[in-house]
N, C-alpha and C positions, 0 to 999 in steps of 0.2 A: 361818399365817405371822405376826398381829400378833400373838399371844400369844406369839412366841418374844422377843420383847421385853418385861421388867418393869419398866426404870427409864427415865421421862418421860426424864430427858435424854440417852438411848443411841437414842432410837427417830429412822429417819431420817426425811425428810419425806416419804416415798412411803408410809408406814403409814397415815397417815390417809385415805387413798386406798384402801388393800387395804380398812381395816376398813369406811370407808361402802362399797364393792364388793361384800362380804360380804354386805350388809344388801340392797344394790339386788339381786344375784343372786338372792337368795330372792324377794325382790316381784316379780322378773319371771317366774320358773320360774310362782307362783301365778298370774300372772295368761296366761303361756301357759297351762298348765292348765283354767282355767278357761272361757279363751279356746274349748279344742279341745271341752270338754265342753258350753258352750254349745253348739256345732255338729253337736255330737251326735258326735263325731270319736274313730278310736280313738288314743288316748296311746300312741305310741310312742315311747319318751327313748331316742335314741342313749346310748350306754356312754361317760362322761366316768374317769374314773379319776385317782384322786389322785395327785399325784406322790408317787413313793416316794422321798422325801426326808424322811431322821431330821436331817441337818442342814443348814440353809438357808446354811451357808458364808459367803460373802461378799454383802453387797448388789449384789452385780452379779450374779452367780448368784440371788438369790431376783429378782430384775426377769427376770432370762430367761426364768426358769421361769412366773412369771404373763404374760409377755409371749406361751411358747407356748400356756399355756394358753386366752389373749383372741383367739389365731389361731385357733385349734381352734372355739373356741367360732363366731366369726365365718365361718369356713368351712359347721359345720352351718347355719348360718341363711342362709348362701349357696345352700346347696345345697336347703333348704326354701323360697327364695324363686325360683329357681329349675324346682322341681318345681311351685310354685304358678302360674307363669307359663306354667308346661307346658300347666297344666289352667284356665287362664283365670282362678280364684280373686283377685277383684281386694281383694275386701274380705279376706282372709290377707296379698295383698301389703302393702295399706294399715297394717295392725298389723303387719308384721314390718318395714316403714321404719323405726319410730323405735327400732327394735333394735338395727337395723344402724347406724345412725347414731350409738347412741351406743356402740357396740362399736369403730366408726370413731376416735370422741373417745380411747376407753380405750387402743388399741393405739397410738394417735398421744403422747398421755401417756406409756404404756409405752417407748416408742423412743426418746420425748427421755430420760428418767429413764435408759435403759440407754448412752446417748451420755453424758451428763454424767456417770454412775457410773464409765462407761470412761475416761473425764477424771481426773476424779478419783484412780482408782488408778494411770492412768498420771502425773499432776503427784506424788502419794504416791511413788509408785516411785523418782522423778526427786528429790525434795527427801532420800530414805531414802540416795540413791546418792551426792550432794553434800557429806550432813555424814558420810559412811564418809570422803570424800575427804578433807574438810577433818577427819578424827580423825586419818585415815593418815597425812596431811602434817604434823601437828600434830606427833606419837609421831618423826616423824622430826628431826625441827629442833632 
């Protein structure tokens, strides 16, 4: 997603968010990983799949689509804290708290960003619709 952007001043301010995102995702995959294989644990990674998006469309559309993705994602960790809760595992619950916590932050981020993008396109819409008006009215006079 932030490489579909090349020029500093078209990028919106929710990029710099995807890209350090990018960076946190991987540090935390390594250190689940690491986590499981300390435990001697077998790695089984749920199936995430990329969205099949050749075009990211509109910024409200690329916020949706990371938004369902930080669902998805938070649901798996739901459902492994969960299963960990099943089995008494207090020290799995203890490290997957600060997961979900800040999966909590990103989809709370996400929802504001996708309200104000909605804003946005909807004030866009409204100001695109005013000056047709006021061409119409012009062209008439």
């Amino acid at each position: 997603m932030t490489c579909y952007y090349d020029e500093e001043s078209d990028v919106p301010v929710y990029i710099p968010f995807f890209q350090d995102q990018a960076e946190v995702k991987r540090q935390q995959a390594k250190q689940f990983i690491k986590y499981l294989k300390e435990r001697q644990s077998k790695v089984c990674l749920p199936v995430t799949k990329r969205p099949d998006v050749e075009s990211w469309g509109t910024d409200l559309q690329a916020i949706v689509i990371a938004l369902e993705l930080e669902k998805a994602l938070h649901k798996h960790l739901q459902d492994l804290k969960s299963l960990a809760s099943k089995n008494s595992e207090t020290d799995l619950l203890e490290f997957l708290k600060k997961f979900l916590d800040k999966q909590k932050r990103n989809i709370k981020y996400l929802e504001y960003q996708h309200s104000y993008q909605k804003d946005l396109e909807r004030l866009t819409a409204m100001e695109g619709s005013s000056e047709q008006l006021a061409a119409a009215s012009g062209k008439e006079a």
